[in-house]
C-alpha positions in Angstrom: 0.0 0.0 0.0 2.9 2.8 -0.6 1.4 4.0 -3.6 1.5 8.0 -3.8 -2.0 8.8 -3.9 -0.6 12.8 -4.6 1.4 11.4 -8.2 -2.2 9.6 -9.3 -2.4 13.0 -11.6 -2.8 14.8 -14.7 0.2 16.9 -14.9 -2.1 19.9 -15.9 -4.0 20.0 -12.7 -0.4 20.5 -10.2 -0.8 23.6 -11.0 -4.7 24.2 -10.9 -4.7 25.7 -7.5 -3.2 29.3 -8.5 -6.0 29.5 -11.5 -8.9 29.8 -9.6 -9.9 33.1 -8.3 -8.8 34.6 -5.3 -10.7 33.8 -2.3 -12.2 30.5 -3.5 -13.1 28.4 -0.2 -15.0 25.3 -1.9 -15.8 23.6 -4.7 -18.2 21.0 -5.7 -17.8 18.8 -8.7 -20.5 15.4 -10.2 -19.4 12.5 -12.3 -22.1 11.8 -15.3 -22.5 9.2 -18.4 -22.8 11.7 -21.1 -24.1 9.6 -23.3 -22.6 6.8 -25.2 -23.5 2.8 -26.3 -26.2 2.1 -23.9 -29.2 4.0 -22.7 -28.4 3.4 -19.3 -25.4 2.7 -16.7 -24.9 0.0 -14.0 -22.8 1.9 -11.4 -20.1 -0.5 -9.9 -16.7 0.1 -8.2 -16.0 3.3 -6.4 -16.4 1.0 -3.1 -13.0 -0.7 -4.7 -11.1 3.0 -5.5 -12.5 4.1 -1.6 -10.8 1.5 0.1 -7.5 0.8 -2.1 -6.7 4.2 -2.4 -8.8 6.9 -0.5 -8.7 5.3 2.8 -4.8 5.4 2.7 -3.4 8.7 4.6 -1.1 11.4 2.6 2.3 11.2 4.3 4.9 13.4 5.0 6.9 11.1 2.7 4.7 11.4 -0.2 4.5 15.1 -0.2 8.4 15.4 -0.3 8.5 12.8 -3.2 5.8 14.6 -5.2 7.4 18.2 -4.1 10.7 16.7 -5.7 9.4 15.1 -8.7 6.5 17.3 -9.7 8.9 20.7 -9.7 11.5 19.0 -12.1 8.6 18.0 -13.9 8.1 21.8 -14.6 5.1 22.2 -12.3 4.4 24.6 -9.3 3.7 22.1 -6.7 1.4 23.4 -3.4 3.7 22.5 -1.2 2.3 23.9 1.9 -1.2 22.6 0.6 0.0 19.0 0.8 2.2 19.6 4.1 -1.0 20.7 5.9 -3.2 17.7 4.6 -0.3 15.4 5.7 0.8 17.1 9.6 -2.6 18.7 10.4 -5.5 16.7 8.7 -3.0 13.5 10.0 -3.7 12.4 6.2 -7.2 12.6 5.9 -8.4 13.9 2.6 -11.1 16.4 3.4 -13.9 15.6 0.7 -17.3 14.3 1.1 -18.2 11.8 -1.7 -21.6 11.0 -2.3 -22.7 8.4 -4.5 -25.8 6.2 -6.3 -25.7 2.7 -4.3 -23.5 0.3 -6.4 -25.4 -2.1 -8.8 -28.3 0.6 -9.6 -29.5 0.7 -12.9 -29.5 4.6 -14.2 -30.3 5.8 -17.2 -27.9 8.1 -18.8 -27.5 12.3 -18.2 -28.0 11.7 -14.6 -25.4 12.3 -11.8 -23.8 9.2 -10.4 -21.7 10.6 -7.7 -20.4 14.4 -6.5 -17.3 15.2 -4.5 -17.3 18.5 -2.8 -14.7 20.1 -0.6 -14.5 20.2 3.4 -11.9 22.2 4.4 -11.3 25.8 3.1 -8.1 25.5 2.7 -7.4 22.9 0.3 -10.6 23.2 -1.6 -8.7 22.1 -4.9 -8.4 19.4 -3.7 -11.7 18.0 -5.3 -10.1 18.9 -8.8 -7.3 17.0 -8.1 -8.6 14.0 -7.2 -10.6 13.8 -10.8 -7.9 11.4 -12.6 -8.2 8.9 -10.0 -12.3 8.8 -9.0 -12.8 8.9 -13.2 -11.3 5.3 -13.1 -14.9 4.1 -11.8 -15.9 4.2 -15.6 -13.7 1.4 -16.3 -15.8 -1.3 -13.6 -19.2 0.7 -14.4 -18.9 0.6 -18.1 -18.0 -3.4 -18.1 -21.0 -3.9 -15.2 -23.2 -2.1 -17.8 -22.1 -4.2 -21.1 -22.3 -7.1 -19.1 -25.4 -6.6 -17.7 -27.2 -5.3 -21.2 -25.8 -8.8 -22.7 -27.7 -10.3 -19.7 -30.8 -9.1 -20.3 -30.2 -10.1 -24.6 -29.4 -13.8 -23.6 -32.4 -13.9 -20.8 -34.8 -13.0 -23.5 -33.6 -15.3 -25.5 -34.7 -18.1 -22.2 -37.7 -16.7 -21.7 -38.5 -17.7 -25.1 -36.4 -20.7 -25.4 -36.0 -22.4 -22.2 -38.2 -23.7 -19.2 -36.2 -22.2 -16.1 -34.6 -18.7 -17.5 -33.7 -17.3 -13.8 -31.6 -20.6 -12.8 -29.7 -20.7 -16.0 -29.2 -17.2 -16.8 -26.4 -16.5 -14.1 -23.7 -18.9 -16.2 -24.5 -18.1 -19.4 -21.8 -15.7 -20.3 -18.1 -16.8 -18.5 -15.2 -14.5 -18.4 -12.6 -15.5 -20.4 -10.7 -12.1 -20.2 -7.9 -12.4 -17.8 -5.1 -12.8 -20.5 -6.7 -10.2 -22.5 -6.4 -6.8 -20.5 -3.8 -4.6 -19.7 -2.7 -5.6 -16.1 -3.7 -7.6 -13.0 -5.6 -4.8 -11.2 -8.0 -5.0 -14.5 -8.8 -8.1 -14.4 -9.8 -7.6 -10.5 -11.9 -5.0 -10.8 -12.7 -5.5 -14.4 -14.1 -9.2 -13.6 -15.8 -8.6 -10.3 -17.4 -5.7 -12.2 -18.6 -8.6 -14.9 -19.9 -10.9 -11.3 -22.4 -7.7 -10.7 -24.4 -9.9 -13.4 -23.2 -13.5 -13.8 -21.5 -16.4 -11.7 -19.4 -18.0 -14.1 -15.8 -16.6 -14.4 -11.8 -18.1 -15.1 -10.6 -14.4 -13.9 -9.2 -15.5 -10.4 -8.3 -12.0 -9.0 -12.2 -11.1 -9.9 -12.6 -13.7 -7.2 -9.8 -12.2 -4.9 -11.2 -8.8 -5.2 -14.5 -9.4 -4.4 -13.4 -11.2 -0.9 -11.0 -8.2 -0.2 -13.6 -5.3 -1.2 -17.1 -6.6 -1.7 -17.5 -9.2 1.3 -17.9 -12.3 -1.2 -16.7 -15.2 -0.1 -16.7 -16.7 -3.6 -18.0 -14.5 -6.1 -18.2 -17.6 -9.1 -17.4 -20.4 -10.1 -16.0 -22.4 -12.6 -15.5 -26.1 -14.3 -12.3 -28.3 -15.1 -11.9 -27.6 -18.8 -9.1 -28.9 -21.4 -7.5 -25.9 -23.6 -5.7 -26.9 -26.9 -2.0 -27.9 -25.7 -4.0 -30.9 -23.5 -5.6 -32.0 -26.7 -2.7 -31.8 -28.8 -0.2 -32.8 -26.0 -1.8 -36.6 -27.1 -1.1 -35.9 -30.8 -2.9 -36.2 -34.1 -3.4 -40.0 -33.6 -4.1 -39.8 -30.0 -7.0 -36.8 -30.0 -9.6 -39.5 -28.6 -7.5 -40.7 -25.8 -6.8 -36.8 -25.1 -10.6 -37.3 -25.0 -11.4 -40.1 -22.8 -8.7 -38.8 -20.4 -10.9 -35.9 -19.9 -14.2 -37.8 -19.5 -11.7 -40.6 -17.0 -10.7 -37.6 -15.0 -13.7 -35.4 -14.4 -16.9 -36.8 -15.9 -18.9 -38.0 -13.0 -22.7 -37.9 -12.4 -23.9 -34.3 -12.0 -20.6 -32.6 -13.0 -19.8 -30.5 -16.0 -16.6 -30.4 -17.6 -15.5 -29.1 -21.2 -13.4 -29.8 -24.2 -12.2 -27.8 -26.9 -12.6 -30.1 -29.9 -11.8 -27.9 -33.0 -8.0 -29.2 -32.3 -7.8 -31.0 -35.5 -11.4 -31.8 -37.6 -14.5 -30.7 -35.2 -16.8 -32.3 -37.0 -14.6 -35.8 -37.3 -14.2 -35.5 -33.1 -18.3 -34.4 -32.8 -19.3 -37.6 -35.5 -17.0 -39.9 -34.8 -14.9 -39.8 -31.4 -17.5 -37.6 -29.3 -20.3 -39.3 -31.0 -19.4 -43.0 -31.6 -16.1 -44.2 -30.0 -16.9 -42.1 -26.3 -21.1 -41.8 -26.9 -21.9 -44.7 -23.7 -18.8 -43.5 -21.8 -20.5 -39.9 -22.1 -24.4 -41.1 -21.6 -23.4 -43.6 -19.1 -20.9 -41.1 -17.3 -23.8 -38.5 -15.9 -22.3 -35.9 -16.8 -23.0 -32.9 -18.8 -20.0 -32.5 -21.6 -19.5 -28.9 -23.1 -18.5 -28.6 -26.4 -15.6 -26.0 -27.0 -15.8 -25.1 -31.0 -12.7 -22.2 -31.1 -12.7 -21.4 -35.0 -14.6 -20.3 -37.7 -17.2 -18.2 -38.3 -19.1 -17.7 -34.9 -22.7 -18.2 -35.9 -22.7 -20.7 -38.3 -19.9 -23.0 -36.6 -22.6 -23.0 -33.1 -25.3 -24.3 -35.7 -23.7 -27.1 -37.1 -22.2 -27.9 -33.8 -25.7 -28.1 -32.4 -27.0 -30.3 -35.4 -24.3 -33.0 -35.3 -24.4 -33.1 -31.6 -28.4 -33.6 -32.1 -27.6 -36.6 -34.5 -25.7 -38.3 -32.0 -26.9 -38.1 -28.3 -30.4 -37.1 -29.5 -32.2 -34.2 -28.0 -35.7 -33.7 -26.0 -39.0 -31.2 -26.8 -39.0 -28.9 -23.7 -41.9 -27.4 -22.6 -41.6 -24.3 -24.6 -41.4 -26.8 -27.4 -37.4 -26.1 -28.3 -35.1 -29.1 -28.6 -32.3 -29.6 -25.5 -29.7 -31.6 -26.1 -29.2 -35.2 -23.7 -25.7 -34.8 -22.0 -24.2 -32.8 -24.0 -23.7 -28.4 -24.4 -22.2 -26.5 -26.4 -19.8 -23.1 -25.6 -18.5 -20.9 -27.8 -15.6 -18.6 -26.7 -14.2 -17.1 -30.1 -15.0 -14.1 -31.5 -17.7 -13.9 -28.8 -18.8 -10.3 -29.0 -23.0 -8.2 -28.6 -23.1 -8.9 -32.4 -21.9 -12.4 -32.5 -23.9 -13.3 -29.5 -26.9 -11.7 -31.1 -26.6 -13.6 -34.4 -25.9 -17.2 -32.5 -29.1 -16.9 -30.6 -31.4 -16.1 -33.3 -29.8 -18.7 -35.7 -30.2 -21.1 -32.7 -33.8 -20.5 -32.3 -34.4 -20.0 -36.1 -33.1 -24.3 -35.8 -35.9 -25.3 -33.2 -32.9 -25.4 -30.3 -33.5 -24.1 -27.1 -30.8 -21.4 -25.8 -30.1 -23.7 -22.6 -27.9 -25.6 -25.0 -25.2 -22.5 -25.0 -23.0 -20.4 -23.0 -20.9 -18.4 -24.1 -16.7 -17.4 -23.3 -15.7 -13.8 -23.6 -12.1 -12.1 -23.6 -11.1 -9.3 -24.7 -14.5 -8.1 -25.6 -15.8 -7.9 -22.3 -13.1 -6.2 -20.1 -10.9 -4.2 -22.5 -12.7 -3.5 -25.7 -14.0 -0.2 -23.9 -12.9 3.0 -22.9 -14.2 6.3 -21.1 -16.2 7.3 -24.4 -18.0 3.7 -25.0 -20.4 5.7 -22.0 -18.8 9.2 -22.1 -18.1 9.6 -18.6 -17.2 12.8 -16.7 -16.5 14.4 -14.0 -17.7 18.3 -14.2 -17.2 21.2 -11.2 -20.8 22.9 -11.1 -20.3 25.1 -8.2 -17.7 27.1 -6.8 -17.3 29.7 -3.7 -15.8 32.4 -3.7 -15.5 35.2 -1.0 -18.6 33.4 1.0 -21.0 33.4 -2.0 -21.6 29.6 -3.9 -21.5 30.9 -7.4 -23.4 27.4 -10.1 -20.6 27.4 -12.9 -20.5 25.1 -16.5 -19.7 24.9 -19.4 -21.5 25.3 -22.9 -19.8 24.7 -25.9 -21.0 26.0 -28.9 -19.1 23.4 -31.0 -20.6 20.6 -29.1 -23.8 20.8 -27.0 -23.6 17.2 -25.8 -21.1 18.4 -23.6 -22.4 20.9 -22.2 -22.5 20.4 -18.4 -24.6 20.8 -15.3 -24.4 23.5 -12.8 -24.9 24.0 -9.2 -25.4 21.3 -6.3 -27.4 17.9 -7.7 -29.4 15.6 -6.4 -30.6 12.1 -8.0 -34.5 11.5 -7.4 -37.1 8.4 -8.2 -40.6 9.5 -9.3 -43.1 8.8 -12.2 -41.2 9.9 -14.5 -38.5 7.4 -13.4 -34.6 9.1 -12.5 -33.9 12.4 -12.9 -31.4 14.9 -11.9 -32.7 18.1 -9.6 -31.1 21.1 -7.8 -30.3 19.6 -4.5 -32.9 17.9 -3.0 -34.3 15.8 0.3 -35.0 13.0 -1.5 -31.8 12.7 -2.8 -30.8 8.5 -4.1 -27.2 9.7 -3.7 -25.8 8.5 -0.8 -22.5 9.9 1.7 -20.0 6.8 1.3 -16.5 8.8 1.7 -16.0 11.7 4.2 -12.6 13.0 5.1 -10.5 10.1 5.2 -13.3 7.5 6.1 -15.2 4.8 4.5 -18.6 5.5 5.9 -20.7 2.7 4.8 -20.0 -1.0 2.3 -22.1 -3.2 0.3 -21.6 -6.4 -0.6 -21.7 -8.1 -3.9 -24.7 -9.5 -3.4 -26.6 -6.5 -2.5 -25.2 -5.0 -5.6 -26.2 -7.9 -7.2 -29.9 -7.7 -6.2 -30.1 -4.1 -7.3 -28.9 -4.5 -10.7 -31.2 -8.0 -11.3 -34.1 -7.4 -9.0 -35.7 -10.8 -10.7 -33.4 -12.7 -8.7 -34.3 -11.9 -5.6 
């Protein structure tokens, strides 16, 4: 934990404080989706910046090293600022933060969260802070993606399936651990992804939601065979690779999987999978997922689907869609909202019920998006000066969606659903972070209760 909370910067803002006008005593800023991909926003992961970062007191140490650093740099560094927070404030930032409860489902051009200012004398602080409290786009915007690809694959099991709210929650497994840019986002990255579902192969999403969200094991996964285990057997030995898998782990109830696309899919589907290891698979118990990891999405889940059909056999559900005996299929390549999309429409077009699939996704899920995917950001809409709280904001003229809110905000619920208000006593936004403390915590599956309210 000796991370320099004071060097968690833009460069541009070191020397902020001596641009605001003189006599300035406070300043209160909001956070905001914009705009962007999706009409609405699931708000996940300032609980994780609170206690990683804010909690942690500014020390003499820190203030010397930025001093140093931040001067060479070419900066005016508030020296004496920083001194005071660290000797008389004992390291407590002085900021109140207020927030939505995590897991709420808002629609977007409301306010999320505000930070405002407690003590006079560092009342730029607020400013500063921006590049680090920002970062709660990065877990909000893969909650909300996740969470809109929910509600896309539910709809297709409320048309396809008999029991939609027990399968829904491991329908869509996060395979994007190797696939970001460092080991903190895939923490907060994948727990932001387990706001939705329960299946996950992103371990730290499991450590960091026992170390900041309470869970004591936030998903769950299944033994599964990935293409050097296959091909480890070689060419000749692909069906022992095979049986190995079903020796080792196919027991009655369990669910293992096996990428099969090694060498010929449809050969290991026809022939190994569905005549030299069919008994040892029906006999076994257990439910065998399919791995296809090439070709063309779509049309690869189809005919994967239709030769598993023609060998295990399948039953009518009640819905009157087809469900495999034994056997699944999960597709983890190219796995994206248009691929996804496409998959379960061709599947239903075929007569097969969506309980047949789940789905893998990489990179897709935790790093193909950035601050614009929901154009998040964090705006100062009031400012005091000499005594007087003045609403300031800005209006472009060469871009209106950016034009920002002023004064102090309030989220509200009534018939007309969320809206933002000048400050108000039925504010949703809630005190979480005031001057150095943690005030309240929610665990993951209270979050997880307010973003899917059919679960509970």
């Amino acid at each position: 934990m000796n991370t320099n909370l004071i060097l968690d910067v833009d460069s541009y803002k070191v020397s902020h404080w001596l641009q605001y006008p003189p006599d300035t005593t406070a300043m209160y800023s909001y956070v905001e989706s914009r705009g962007g991909k999706y009409p609405i926003t699931v708000f996940f992961g300032l609980q994780y910046i609170l206690k990683r970062y804010l909690i942690q007191p500014i020390q003499p140490w820190m203030v010397e090293e930025a001093n140093s650093l931040l001067t060479a740099h070419g900066l005016p560094f508030n020296y004496e600022g920083w001194r005071y927070i660290a000797e008389d404030l004992k390291g407590r930032l002085p900021v109140r933060i207020k927030a939505v409860p995590e897991g709420s489902v808002i629609p977007i051009h409301n306010v999320l969260m505000t930070v405002e200012s407690t003590d006079t004398k560092v009342f730029w602080l607020v400013s500063w802070l921006e590049t680090l409290l920002m970062r709660v786009w990065y877990p909000t915007t893969v909650a909300t993606q996740s969470w809109h690809l929910k509600k896309l694959i539910y709809e297709s099991l409320l048309r396809t399936a008999d029991d939609p709210d027990s399968e829904i929650n491991f329908k869509l497994h996060d395979f994007g651990a190797r696939g970001v840019s460092s080991l903190e986002s895939s923490g907060i990255g994948g727990l932001a992804h387990l706001v939705n579902f329960q299946g996950s192969d992103t371990v730290q999403a499991l450590v960091y939601g026992q170390k900041y969200y309470n869970s004591p094991m936030a998903a769950y996964s299944i033994p599964a065979a990935e293409h050097s285990t296959i091909t480890a057997w070689g060419r000749e030995g692909e069906v022992l690779a095979y049986q190995n898998m079903l020796t080792q782990f196919a027991k009655s109830g369990s669910v293992l999987a096996v990428v099969s696309d090694s060498y010929d899919l449809w050969n290991a589907i026809d022939h190994l999978w569905g005549d030299y290891l069919r008994e040892q698979v029906l006999d076994s118990g257990a439910t065998v997922v399919i791995r296809p990891d090439s070709g063309n999405p779509m049309e690869i889940v189809a005919k994967t689907l239709e030769k598993l059909e023609a060998r295990f056999g399948s039953k009518l559900n009640s819905k009157g869609y087809r469900v495999l005996n034994a056997v699944r299929v999960i597709q983890g390549d190219g796995v994206d909202e248009e691929s996804i999309t496409a998959i379960l429409k061709k599947t239903e077009s075929l007569g097969f019920s969506s309980t047949n699939l789940a789905f893998g996704m990489g990179g897709a899920l935790l790093q193909k998006v950035n601050r614009d995917t929901q154009k998040f950001a964090m705006k100062c809409s009031e400012i005091t000066v000499a005594g007087e709280a003045i609403p300031v904001y800005k209006d472009p003229i060469t871009d209106p969606s950016k034009t920002s809110k002023k004064g102090r905000l309030s989220l509200v619920k009534n018939q007309f659903g969320y809206q933002t208000v000048p400050n108000s006593s039925e504010d949703l936004l809630e005190v979480v972070y005031e001057n150095g403390q943690l005030l309240q915590g929610q665990s993951l599956d209270t979050i997880r209760q307010r973003a899917w309210p059919r679960n509970t």
